[in-house]
C-alpha positions in Angstrom: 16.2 100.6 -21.8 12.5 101.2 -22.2 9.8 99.5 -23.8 5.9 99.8 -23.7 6.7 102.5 -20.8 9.0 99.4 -18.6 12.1 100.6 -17.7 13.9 97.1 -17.6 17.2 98.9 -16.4 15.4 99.5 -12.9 13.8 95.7 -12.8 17.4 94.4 -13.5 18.7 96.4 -11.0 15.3 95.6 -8.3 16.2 92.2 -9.0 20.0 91.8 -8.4 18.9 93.3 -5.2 16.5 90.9 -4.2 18.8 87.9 -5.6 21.9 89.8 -3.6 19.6 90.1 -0.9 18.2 86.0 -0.9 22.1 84.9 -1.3 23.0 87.0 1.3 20.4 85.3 3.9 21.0 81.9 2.7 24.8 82.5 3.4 24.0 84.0 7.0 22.0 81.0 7.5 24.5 78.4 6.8 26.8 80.2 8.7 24.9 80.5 11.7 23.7 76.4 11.0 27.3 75.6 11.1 28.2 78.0 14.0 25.4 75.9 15.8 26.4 72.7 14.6 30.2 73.5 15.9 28.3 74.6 19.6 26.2 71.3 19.7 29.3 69.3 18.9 31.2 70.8 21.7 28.6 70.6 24.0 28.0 66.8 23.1 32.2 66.6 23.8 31.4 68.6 27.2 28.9 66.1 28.4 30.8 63.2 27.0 34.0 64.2 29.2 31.6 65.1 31.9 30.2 62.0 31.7 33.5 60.2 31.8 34.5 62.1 34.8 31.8 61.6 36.3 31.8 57.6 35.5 36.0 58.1 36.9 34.5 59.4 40.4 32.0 57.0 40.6 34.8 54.1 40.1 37.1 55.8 42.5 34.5 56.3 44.9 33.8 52.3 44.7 37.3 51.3 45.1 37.6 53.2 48.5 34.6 52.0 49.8 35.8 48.1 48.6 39.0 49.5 50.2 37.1 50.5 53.7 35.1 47.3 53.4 38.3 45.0 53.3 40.2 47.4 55.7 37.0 46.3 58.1 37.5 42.9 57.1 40.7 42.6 58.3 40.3 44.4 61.5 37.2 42.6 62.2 39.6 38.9 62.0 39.8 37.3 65.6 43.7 37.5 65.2 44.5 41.4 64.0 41.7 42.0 67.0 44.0 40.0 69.5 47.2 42.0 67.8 45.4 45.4 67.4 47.8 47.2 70.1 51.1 45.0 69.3 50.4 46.0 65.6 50.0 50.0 66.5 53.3 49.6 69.0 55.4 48.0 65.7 54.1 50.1 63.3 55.3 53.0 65.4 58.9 51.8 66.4 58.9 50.9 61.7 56.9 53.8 60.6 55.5 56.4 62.9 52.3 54.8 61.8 53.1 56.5 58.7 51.8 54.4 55.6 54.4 56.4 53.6 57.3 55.7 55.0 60.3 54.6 53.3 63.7 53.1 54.4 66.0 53.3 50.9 68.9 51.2 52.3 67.0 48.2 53.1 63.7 48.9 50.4 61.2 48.5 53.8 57.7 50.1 52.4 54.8 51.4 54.3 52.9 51.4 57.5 55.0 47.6 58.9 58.5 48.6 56.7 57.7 45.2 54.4 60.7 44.1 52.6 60.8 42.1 49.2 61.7 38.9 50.6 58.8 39.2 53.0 56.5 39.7 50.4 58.3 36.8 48.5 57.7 34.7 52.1 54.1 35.5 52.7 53.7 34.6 48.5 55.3 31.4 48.9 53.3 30.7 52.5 50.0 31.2 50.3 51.0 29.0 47.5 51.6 26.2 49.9 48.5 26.5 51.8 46.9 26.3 48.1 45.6 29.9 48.2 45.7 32.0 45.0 45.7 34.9 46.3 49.4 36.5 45.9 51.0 39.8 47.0 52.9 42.6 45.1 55.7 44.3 46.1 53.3 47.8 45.7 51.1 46.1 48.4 53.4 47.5 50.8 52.1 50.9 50.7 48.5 49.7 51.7 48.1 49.9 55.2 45.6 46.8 55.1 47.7 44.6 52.7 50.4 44.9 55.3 48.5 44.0 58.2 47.4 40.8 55.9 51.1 40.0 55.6 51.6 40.5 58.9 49.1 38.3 59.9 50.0 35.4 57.4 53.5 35.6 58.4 52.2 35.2 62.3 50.1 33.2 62.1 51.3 30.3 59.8 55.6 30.9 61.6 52.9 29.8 64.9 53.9 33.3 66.4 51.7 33.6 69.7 53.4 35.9 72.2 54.1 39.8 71.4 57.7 38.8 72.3 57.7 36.2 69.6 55.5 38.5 67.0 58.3 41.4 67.6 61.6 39.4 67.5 60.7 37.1 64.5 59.2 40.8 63.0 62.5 42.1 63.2 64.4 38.7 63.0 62.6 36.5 60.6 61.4 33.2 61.8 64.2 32.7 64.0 64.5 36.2 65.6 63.8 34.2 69.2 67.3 32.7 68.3 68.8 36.2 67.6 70.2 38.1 70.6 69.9 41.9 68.0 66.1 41.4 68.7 65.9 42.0 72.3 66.6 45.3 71.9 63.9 45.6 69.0 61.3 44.2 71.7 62.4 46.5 74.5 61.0 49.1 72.2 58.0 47.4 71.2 57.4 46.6 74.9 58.1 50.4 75.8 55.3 51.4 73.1 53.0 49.0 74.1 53.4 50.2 77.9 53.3 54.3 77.0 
């Protein structure tokens, strides 16, 4: 088609290529917006989850040193520095000095071989000094909780000998009475003699 000399045919045709051509690039451009769009997003998750990791570290970082701090705390008291060596010599004959230790038949946890009912003994000790602070039976597995049992049940039974400390360990507050705790102190005395 031809007028005044114009072939409109070729025009047409020049133009669909351009408007082909423009269509094209503003599709490859939305395409690579939203390809870029989908790589920001996962970055922002990337740094997000970093940043929640990192935030997790941090916290557990802080309960072990509050854990080291209290852990110092407790050896730094005038009693568990008097009892350091009796302490070692029981947890050895109980655990191996092994804070994972565990005794199915009579449920004796951790580092000292805690029970329930001394748990339930050191709880009802704190209540009637008019402390809040209470124990859990999980408590057992922390080396430094134990030792804080330990040292409640001692100290408030008016346990002052390693004799008495062992026997009434082993016994409950009347081990002195019970003739099965001699033996128990023998090997407490042996350890704390090696």
């Amino acid at each position: 088609m031809e007028i005044f000399g114009i072939n409109f045919k070729k025009i047409i045709m020049k133009d669909n290529i351009i408007y082909i051509a423009v269509i094209m690039a503003v599709t490859m451009m939305l395409l690579f917006t939203v390809d870029y769009e989908r790589k920001i997003e996962n970055i922002s998750d990337e740094l997000i989850f970093q940043t929640d990791s990192m935030q997790h570290t941090i916290d557990s970082l802080q309960q072990s040193i509050d854990s080291l701090s209290q852990r110092y705390e407790i050896f730094d008291s005038e009693p568990a520095r008097e009892l350091i060596d009796l302490i070692n010599a029981i947890s050895h004959i109980e655990s191996s000095g092994r804070d994972s230790a565990y005794n199915v038949s009579e449920d004796a946890v951790g580092y000292l071989q805690i029970r329930q009912c001394m748990v339930k003994d050191v709880n009802r000790i704190l209540k009637r000094k008019g402390s809040l602070e209470r124990y859990a039976y999980k408590d057992r597995w922390i080396r430094y909780k134990s030792i804080q049992m330990f040292n409640i049940y001692c100290e408030y039974y008016k346990l002052n000998t390693a004799e008495e400390i062992a026997r009434c360990w082993n016994g409950g507050p009347k081990g002195m009475e019970n003739e099965m705790t001699v033996k128990y102190w023998k090997k407490v005395e042996n350890q704390l003699n090696s």
